[in-house]
C-alpha positions in Angstrom: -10.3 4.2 8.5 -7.1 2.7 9.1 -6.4 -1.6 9.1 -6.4 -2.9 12.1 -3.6 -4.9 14.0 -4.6 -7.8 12.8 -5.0 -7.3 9.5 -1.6 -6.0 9.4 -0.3 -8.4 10.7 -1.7 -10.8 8.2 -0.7 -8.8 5.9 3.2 -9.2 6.9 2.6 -12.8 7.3 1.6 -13.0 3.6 4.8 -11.0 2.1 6.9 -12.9 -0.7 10.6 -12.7 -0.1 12.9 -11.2 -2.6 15.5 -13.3 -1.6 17.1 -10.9 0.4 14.5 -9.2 2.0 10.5 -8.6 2.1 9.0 -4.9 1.8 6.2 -3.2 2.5 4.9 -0.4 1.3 2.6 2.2 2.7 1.9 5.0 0.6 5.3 7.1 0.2 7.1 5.0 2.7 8.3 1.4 2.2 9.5 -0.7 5.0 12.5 -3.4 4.5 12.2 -6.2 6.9 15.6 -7.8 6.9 15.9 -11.2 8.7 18.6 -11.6 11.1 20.3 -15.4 10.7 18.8 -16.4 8.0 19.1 -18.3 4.5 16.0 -18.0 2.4 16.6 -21.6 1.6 12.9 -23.0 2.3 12.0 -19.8 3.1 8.9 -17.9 1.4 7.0 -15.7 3.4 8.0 -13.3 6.3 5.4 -15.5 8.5 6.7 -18.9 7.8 10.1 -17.2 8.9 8.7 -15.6 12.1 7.2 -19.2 12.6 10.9 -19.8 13.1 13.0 -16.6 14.4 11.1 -14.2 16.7 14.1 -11.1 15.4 13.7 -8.8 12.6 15.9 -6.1 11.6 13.6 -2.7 10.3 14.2 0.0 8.1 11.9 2.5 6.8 12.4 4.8 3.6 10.4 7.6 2.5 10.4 8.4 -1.3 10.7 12.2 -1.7 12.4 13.6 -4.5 14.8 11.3 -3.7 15.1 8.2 -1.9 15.9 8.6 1.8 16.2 6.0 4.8 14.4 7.3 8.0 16.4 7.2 11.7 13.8 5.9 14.2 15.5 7.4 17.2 15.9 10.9 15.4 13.3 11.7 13.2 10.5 14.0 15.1 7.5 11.5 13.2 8.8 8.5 15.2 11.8 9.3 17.6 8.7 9.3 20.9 6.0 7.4 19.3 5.0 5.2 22.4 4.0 2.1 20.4 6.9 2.1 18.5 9.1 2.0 21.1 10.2 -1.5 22.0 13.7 -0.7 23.7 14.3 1.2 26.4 15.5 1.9 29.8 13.8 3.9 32.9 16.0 6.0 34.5 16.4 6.6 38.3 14.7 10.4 37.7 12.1 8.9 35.7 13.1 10.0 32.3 13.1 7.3 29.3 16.1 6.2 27.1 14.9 4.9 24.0 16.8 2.6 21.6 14.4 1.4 19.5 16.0 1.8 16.2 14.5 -0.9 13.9 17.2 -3.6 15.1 15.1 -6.5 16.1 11.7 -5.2 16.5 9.0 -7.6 18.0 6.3 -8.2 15.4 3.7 -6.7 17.4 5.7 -3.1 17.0 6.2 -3.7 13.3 1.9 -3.5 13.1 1.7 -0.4 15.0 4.5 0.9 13.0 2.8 0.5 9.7 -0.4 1.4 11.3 1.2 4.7 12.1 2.9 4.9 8.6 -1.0 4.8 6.7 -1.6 8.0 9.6 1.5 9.5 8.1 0.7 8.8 4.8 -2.4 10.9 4.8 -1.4 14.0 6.5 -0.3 17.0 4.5 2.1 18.7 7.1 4.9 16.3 5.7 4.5 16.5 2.1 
C-alpha cells in the first residue's frame, strides 16, 4: 500500500536542509525542493520554512544509467496527471492548458506527486 497524504506530508515537514536545498527520494526518483526567497539562515526543516513561505520551486530526477531531470509538462508519466496539476487555464472550447511545471507548487500537490512517484516506482513498464 502506498503512504497516505498525510504521512507525506509529515514526512516533507521533517526534511533537513542541505543548505541549499532539501530532497526526497522515492525509490529511483529524487525530488529537489528548492525554496524560492530564501536564506537558510534559521532555517532547518522544509516545514519550518513552509511555516513561513507558502512557494516552492520542484524538480524531479530519475536515476537511470545516468542521471536525468524529468519535464513535468512533457514527460507522458506526469504531463496530464490531474493531481499534479496545479496551473492551468480553461479555454473557451473547453480544452485545458497546463503549466504546472514544478515552479511554485502548493504543498498539497508536492504529496500527491510523491504519492504518485512510490506508484511509479513499482511498475515495471518504465524500468
Amino acid at each position: 500500500m502506498y503512504p497516505s497524504l498525510t504521512k507525506i506530508k509529515k514526512e516533507l515537514f521533517d526534511l533537513k536542509t542541505d543548505h541549499d536545498a532539501w530532497h526526497y527520494d522515492v525509490g529511483r526518483f529524487n525530488i529537489g525542493i528548492l525554496p524560492r526567497f530564501c536564506t537558510f539562515a534559521n532555517v532547518n526543516t522544509l516545514g519550518e520554512f513552509l511555516f513561513y513561505k507558502n512557494s516552492i520551486n520542484v524538480y524531479i530526477s530519475e536515476t537511470a544509467p545516468n542521471q536525468l531531470t524529468i519535464n513535468l509538462l512533457k514527460d507522458i508519466r506526469f504531463k496530464n496527471y490531474d493531481p499534479i496539476m496545479y496551473n492551468t487555464i480553461k479555454t473557451p472550447t473547453g480544452g485545458l492548458l497546463n503549466f504546472s511545471d514544478g515552479r511554485d507548487m502548493p504543498i498539497k500537490h508536492l504529496c500527491a506527486l510523491v504519492r504518485y512517484l512510490h506508484r511509479l516506482n513499482d511498475l515495471k513498464a518504465f524500468d
